[in-house]
PLY file of the C-alpha trace (Angstrom):
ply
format ascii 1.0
element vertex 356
property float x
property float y
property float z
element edge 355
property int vertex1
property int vertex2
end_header
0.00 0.00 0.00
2.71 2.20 0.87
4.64 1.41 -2.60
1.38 2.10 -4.68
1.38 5.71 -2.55
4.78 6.63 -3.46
4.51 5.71 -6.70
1.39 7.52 -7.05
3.12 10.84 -5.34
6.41 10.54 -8.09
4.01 10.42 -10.65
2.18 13.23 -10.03
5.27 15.40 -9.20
6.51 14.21 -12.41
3.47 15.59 -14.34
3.83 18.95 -12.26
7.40 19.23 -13.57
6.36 18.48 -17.03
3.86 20.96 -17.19
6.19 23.48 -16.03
8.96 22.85 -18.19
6.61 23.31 -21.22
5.33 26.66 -19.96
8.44 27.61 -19.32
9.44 26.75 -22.65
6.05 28.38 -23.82
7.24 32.04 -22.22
10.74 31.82 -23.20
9.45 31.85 -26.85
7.19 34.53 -26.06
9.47 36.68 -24.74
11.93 35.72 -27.81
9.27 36.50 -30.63
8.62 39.71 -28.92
12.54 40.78 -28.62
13.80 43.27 -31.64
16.44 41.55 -33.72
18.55 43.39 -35.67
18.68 43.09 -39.44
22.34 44.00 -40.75
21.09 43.51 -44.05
18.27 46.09 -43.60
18.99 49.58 -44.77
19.80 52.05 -42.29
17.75 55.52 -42.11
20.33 58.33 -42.73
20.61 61.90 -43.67
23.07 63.05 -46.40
24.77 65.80 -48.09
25.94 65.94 -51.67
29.51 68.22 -51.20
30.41 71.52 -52.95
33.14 73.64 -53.36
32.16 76.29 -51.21
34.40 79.83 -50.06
36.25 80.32 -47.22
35.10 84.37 -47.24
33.20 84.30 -43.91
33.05 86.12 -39.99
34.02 84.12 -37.26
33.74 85.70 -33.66
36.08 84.92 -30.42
34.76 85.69 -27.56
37.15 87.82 -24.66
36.49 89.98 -21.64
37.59 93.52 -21.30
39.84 94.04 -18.70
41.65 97.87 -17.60
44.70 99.04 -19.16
46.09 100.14 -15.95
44.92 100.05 -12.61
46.65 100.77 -9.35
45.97 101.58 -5.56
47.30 104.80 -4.23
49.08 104.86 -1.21
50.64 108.13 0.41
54.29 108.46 0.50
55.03 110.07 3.66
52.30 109.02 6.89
50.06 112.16 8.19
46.90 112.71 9.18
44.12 112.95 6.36
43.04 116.72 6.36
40.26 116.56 3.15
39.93 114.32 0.41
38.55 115.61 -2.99
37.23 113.09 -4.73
34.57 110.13 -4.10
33.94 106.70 -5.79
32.89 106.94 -9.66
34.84 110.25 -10.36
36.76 110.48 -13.12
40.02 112.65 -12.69
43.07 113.30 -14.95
46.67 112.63 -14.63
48.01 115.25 -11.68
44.80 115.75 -10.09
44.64 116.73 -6.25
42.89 113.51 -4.52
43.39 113.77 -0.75
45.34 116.44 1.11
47.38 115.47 4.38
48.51 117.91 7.29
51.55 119.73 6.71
51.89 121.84 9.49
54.54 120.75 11.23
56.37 120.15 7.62
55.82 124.11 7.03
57.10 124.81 11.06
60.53 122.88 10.16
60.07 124.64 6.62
60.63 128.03 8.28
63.27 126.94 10.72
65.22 125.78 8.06
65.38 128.95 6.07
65.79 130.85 8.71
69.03 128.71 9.31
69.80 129.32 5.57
69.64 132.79 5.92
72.53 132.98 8.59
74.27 130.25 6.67
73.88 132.59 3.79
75.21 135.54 5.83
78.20 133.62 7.44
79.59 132.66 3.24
78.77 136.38 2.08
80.63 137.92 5.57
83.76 135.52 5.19
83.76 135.72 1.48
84.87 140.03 1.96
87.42 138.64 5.14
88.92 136.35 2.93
89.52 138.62 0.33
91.28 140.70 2.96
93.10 138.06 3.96
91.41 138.88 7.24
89.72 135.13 7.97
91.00 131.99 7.37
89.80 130.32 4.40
89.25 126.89 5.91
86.36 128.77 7.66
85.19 130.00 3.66
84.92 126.51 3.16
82.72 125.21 5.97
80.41 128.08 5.69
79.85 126.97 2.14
79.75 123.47 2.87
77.01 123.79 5.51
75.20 126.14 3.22
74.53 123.49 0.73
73.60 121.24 3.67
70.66 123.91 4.46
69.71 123.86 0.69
69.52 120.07 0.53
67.63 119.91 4.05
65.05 122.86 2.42
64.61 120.62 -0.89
64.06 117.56 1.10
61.34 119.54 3.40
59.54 120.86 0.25
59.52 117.44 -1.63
57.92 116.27 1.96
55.26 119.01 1.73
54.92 118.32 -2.12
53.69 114.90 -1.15
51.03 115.42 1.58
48.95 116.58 -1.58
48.33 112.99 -2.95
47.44 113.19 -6.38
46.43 110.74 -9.58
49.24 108.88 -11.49
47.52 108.97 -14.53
43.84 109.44 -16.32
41.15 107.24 -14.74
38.03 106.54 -12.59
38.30 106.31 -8.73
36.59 102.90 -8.06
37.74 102.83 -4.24
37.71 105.22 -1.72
39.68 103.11 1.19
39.72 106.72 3.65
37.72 109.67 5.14
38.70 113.01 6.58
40.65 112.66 9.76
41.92 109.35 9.27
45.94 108.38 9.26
47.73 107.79 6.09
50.77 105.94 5.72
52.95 104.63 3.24
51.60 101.07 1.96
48.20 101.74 3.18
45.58 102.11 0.42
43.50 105.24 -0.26
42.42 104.88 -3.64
41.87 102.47 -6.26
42.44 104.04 -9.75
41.37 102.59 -13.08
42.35 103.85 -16.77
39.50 102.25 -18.94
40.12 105.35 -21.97
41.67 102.13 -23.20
41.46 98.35 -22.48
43.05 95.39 -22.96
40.51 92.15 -25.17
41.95 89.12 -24.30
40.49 86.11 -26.29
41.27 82.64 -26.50
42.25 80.98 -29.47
42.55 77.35 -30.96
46.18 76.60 -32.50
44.27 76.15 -36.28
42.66 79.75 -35.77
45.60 81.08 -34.67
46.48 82.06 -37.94
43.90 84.71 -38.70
45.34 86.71 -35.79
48.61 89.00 -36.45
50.11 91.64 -34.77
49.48 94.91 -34.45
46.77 94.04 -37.08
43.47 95.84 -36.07
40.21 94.11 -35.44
36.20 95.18 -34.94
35.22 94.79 -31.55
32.15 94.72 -29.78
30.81 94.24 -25.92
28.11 91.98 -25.71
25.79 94.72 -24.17
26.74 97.43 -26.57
26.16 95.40 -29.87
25.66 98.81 -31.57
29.08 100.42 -30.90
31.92 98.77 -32.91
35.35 99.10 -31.22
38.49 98.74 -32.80
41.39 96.35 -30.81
44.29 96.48 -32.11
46.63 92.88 -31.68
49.90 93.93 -29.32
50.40 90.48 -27.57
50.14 86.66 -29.11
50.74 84.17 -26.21
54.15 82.04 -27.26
52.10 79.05 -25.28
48.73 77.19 -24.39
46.72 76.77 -21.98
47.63 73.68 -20.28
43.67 72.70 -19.67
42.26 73.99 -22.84
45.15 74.23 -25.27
44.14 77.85 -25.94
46.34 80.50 -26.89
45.36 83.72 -25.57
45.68 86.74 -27.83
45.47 90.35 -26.25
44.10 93.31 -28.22
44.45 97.47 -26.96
40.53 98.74 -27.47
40.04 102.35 -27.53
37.03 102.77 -25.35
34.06 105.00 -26.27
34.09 108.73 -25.40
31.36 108.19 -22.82
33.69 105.38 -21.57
30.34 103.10 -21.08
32.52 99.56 -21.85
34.05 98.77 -18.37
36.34 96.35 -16.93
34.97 92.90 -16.80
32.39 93.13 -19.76
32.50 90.40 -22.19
32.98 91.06 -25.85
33.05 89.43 -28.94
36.16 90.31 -31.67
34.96 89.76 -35.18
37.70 88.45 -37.45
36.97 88.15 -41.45
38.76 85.06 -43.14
41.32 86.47 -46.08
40.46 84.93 -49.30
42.05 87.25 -51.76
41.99 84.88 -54.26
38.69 83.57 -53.96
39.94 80.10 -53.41
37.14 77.14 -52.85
37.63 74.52 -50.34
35.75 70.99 -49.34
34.46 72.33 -46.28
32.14 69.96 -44.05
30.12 70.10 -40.67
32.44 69.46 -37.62
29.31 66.98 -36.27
29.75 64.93 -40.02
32.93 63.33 -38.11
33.69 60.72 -36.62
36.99 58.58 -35.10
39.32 60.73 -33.12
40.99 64.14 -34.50
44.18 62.58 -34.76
42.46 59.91 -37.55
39.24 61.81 -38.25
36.90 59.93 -40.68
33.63 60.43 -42.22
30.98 57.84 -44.30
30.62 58.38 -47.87
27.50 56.87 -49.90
28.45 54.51 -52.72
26.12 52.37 -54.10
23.47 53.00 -51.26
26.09 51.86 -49.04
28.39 53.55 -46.16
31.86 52.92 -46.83
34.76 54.77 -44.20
36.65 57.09 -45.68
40.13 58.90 -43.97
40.45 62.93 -44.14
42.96 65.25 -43.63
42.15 68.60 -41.68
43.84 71.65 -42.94
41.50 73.95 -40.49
38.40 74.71 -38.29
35.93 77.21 -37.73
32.76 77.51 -35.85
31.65 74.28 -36.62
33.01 73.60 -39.68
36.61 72.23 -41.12
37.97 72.55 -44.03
38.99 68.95 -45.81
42.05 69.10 -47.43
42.49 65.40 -49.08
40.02 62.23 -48.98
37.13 63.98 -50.15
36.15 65.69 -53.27
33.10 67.46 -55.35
30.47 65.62 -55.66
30.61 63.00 -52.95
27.88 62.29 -50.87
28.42 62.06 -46.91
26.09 60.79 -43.70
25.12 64.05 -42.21
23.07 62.21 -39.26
22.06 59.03 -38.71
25.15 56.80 -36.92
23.66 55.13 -34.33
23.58 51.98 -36.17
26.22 52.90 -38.91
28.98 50.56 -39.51
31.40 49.95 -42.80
29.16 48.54 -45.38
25.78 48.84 -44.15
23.30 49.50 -46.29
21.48 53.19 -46.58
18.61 54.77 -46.86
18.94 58.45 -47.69
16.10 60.01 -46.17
14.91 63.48 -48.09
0 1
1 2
2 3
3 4
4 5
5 6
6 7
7 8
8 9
9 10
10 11
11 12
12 13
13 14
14 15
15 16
16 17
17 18
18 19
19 20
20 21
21 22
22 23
23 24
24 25
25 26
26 27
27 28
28 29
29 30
30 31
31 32
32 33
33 34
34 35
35 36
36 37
37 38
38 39
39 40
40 41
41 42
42 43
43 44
44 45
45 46
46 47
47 48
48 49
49 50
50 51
51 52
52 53
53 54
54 55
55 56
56 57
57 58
58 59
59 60
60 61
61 62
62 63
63 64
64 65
65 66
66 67
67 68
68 69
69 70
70 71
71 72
72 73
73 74
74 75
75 76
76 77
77 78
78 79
79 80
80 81
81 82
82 83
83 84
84 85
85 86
86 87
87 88
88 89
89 90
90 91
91 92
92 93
93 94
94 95
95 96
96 97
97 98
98 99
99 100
100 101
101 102
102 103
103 104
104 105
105 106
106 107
107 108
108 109
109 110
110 111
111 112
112 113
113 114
114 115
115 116
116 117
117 118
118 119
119 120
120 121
121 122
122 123
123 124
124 125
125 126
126 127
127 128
128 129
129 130
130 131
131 132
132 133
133 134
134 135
135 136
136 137
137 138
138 139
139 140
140 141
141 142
142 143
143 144
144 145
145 146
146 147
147 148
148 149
149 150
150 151
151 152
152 153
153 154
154 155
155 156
156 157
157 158
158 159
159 160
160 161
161 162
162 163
163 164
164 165
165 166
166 167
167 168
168 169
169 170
170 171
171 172
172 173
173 174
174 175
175 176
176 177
177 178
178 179
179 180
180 181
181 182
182 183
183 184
184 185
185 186
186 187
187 188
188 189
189 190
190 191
191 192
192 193
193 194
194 195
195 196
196 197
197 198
198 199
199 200
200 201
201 202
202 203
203 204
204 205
205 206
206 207
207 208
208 209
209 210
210 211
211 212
212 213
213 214
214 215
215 216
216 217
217 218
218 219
219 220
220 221
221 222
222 223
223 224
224 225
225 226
226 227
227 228
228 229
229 230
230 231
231 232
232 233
233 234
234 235
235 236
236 237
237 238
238 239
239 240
240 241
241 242
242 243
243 244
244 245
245 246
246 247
247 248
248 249
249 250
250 251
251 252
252 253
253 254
254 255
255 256
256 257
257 258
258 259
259 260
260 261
261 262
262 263
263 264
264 265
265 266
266 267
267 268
268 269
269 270
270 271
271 272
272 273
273 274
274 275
275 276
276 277
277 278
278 279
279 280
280 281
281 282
282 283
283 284
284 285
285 286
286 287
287 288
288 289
289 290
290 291
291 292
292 293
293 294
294 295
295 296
296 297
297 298
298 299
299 300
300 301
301 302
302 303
303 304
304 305
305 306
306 307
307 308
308 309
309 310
310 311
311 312
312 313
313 314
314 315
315 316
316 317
317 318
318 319
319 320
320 321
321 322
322 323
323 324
324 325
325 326
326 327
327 328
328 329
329 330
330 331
331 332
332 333
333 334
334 335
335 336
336 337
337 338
338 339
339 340
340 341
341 342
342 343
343 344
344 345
345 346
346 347
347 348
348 349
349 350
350 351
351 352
352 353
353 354
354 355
């Protein structure tokens, strides 16, 4: 009884197994039927562009920021007390211009000492000048006299250089963009009291690619243009071509002088745009191809041509870029048709289907 009952249980377990095996099976199938496989043989959906010579007589922009041809912070060169200052933050003042006046009292007390003790210096060389004539005064005594009256006119030049400089005053042409002090604070040497900033002219600095680095040369002038100001077209002129790259970027960084508007509305820190035109004096005609067209690596760039509604790799040569073009020197010619879009499922030899 026992052996018909395990026989019976097998059995049935058996059948259970079966059954799921063959669903199993059943799904699996299911799942395969319903999984994309893909055709190599089947065309691929591509766009396409039949090339022409084209010209190379086009604008390409580089963007830079402005930055100020000079800018300093004024410091006073002997230490005082700060009796008025002339000027506040956003004036614009020329080269020489009175900006802060320290006390020079005591300067003008030792001033009038020391003139006085001129004047008897003075006195002494004119008195002992007429002895020693006479032979009346020794002439060693001439001679100290005169000595100690250039002494007293190098002590009054040093005391009115001193005075001089308690009027602190502008190095050159600019706008005060700091004020550091107020009346009846102390100035000293090192401390600042001003920020000055000569934007009449600025400095463009842009950064360029080694294969546009061509179209810049120096002292060549260029239009220039900050990106709020798109009306007013500046002039930079090239006085600096950097001799090395950026180590990140591998940008070279050219530096124009920009002659700022009268109303000196471009400041410091704008951004700008220089507009350089490609020479073409002999209206020469190039391959020239999107930058996205490419593929591989720009060391072996590559692009597909269409032959025979296929895609067959083909090797270029680069001879330049710009914006998002380069110009193909050798592997392609007029006339042949390259994938424009379309490489997700690209490979050498597929088969194409140029969409219109």
């Amino acid at each position: 009884m026992n052996t018909k009952k395990t026989i019976l249980w097998i059995v049935t377990l058996a059948v259970i197994l079966a059954v799921m095996i063959i669903q199993l099976k059943k799904n699996r199938q299911e799942t395969l039927n319903k999984v994309y496989h893909y055709d190599k043989n089947a065309p691929v959906s591509i766009h396409a562009d039949t090339l022409k010579l084209k010209s190379l007589n086009d604008k390409t922009t580089f963007s830079g920021i402005f930055n100020p041809n000079k800018e300093t912070k004024i410091s006073a060169d002997i230490p005082g007390k700060v009796e008025e200052v002339f000027v506040k933050e956003g004036d614009y003042v020329k080269k020489g211009t009175p900006l802060l006046q320290q006390d020079k009292s005591s300067l003008m007390l030792e001033l009038k000492q020391a003139e006085v003790a001129l004047k008897e210096i003075q006195d002494d060389v004119n008195r002992y000048s007429v002895l020693a004539e006479a032979d009346a005064v020794q002439g060693v005594k001439l001679e100290k006299a005169q000595l100690g009256l250039q002494a007293a006119k190098i002590k009054r030049e040093i005391l009115l250089d001193k005075i001089n400089k308690t009027t602190v005053r502008a190095p050159f042409s600019g706008i005060i963009t700091t004020k550091f002090t107020e009346k009846g604070e102390y100035a000293a040497p090192g401390r600042p009291l001003f920020q000055l900033v000569d934007i009449n002219t600025l400095k463009f600095t842009v950064n360029v690619s080694e294969n546009d680095l061509v179209l810049f040369k120096n002292n060549k002038t260029y239009p220039v243009k900050a990106t709020v100001y798109p009306q007013d077209t500046l002039y930079g002129k090239v006085i600096s071509i950097g001799s090395e790259s950026n180590k990140m970027s591998h940008d070279f960084p050219v530096l124009m002088s920009v002659k700022n508007t009268p109303d000196l509305k471009v400041k410091a820190g704008m951004f700008g745009k220089a507009h350089i035109k490609r020479d073409n004096e002999n209206n020469e005609k190039y391959i020239i191809i999107e930058a996205s067209s490419l593929i591989g690596s720009n060391i072996h760039p590559q692009v597909y041509i269409v032959k025979d509604n296929k895609a067959w790799l083909q090797d270029i040569v680069i001879s330049s870029r710009f914006k998002n073009n380069v110009v193909v020197s050798k592997g392609l010619k007029e006339g042949d048709i390259i994938v424009t879009t379309g490489f997700i499922n690209l490979f050498n030899g597929a088969n194409v289907s140029i969409k219109k």
